[in-house]
LODO-247976 format. One record per residue (C-alpha): residue in three letters; x, y, z. Coordinates in steps of 0.25 Angstrom, whole numbers, plus 5000, padded with zeros to 4 digits. Each point is the difference from the previous one (the first is absolute). Layout:
<rs>
alaXYZ...
</rs>
This chain:
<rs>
unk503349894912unk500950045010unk499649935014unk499550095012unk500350015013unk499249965010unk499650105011unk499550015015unk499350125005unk499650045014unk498550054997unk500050065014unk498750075006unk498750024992unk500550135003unk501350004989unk499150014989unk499850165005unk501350005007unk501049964991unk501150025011unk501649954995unk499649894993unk498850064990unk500950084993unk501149905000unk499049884994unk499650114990unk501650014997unk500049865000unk498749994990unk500750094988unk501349935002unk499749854997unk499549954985unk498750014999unk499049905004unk499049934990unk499449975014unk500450025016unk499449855009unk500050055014unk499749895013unk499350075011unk499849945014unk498950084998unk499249884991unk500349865008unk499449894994unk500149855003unk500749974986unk500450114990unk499050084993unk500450104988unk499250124997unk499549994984unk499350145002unk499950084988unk500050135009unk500349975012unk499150085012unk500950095009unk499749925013unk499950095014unk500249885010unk500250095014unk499450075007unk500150115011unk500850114991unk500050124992unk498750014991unk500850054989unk500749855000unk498649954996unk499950104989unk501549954992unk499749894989unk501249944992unk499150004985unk501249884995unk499749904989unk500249865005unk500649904990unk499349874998unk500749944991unk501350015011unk499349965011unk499549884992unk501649964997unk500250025015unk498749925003unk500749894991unk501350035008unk499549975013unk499349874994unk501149944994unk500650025014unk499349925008unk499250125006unk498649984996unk499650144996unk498650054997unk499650134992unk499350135004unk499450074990unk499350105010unk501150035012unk500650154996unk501250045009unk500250045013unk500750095008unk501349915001unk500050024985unk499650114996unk500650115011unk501449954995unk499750004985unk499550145002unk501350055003unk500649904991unk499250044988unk499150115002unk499450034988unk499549855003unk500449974984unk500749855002unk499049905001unk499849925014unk499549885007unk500149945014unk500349855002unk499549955015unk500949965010unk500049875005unk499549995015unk500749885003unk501550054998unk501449985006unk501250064996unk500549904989unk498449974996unk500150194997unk501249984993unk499749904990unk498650064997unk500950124996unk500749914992unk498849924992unk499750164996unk501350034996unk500049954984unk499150145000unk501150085002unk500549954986unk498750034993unk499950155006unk499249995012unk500650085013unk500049905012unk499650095011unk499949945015unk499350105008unk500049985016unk500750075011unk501450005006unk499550015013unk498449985002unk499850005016unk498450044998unk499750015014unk501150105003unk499550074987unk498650015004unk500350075017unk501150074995unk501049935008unk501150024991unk500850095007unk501249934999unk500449984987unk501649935004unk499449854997unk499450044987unk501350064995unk500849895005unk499049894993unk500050084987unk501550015000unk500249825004unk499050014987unk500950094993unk501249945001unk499649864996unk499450074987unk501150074995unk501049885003unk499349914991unk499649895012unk498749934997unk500349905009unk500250115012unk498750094995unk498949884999unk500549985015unk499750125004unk498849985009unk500749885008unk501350095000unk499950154999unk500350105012unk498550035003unk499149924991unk499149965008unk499850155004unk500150044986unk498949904995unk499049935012unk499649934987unk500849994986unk499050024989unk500650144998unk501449924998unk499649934992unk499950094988unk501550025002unk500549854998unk498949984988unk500750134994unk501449945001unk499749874996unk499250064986unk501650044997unk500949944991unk501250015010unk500150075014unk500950084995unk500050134996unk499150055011unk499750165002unk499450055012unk499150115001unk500050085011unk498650055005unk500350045015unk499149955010unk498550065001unk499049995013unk501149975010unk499749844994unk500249984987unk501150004992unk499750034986unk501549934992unk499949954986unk500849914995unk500349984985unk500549864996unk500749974987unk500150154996unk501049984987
</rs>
């Protein structure tokens, strides 16, 4: 079985599930392109746990966790199967390094996993399943829990890292956003550091980026990036997927790692 890429995906707003903007379209692209998964493992910061937990639902729920927006957002599910019998090898995974994971067989997905796999696969026909983020994480600590999940990608299991290239919530929430030349300028330190293959400069991030502070008051929405990269088997290739930049705040780039 040919091994897949890994992938990180800027999930955005709530809001991107209805309004697909560059990047929808762009992930659906992305979607009919790859090999197709016998199952897609997305890590949201949206599910923070003390020590990993993996989701062994059999049909995971479609998970509304927001609030505050359009009342056609509550009405979307994502009727997925889940895989058990993955999410068992990646419980095993975890276990065998050193994570102390613990099972779900009740959590379903939320929003940071399935808004993107609704664009990514829309008729919801690849099985899926979350694994929780760690809550106690730093940059090297994301990168080698990417890298405990990578023997999936050898099995046929999509990595997926869902967060945000930019996540300043509270400029989010007043609108304050006006000025969108720090998230542009954040995105492309980020950018350049993907597509030249520099692990060491792209776990460094936070500590070194124009803006980063700015970009991310707190880094669990970073995160999913450096767990994304480290699930591949090389930092190189990487393909970026240009998604433009939504609510004045959020930069919604994906990055592809180990795209053959």
């Amino acid at each position: 079985m040919t091994r897949l890429p890994s992938l990180f995906v800027s999930h955005g707003a709530p809001t991107f599930a209805i309004e697909p903007g560059l990047a929808g379209p762009k992930l659906t692209a992305l979607g009919q392109a790859l090999p197709r998964p016998r199952a897609v493992l997305v890590v949201s910061p949206h599910w923070t746990t003390p020590s990993p937990r993996v989701g062994l639902a059999a049909r995971p729920q479609t998970i509304h966790d927001f609030g505050g927006f359009d009342p056609a957002l509550y009405e979307i599910t994502y009727p997925v199967d889940g895989h058990p019998a993955l999410a068992q090898r990646a419980l095993e995974l975890l276990a065998d390094a050193g994570w102390s994971p613990q099972s779900d067989e009740r959590r379903g997905l939320d929003h940071g996993a399935w808004v993107p796999l609704r664009h990514l696969y829309p008729k919801a026909d690849v099985p899926a399943f979350q694994v929780s983020l760690p809550s106690r994480l730093d940059s090297d600590g994301a990168w080698a829990f990417g890298a405990a999940l990578a023997p999936l990608a050898d099995e046929g299991v999509l990595i997926v890292g869902s967060g945000s290239l930019t996540h300043n919530l509270a400029e989010f929430r007043t609108g304050a956003g006006s000025d969108e030349s720090y998230v542009a300028e954040f995105a492309a330190w980020v950018r350049n550091a993907v597509v030249q293959g520099d692990s060491v400069r792209l776990r460094q991030t936070l500590a070194l980026a124009t803006h980063a502070r700015h970009a991310h008051p707190t880094p669990e929405h970073f995160w999913p990036l450096l767990v994304a990269a480290g699930a591949a088997s090389s930092a190189l290739p990487a393909k970026v997927i240009e998604g433009g930049i939504t609510h004045g705040v959020l930069s919604m780039d994906s990055f592809l790692f180990g795209a053959a």
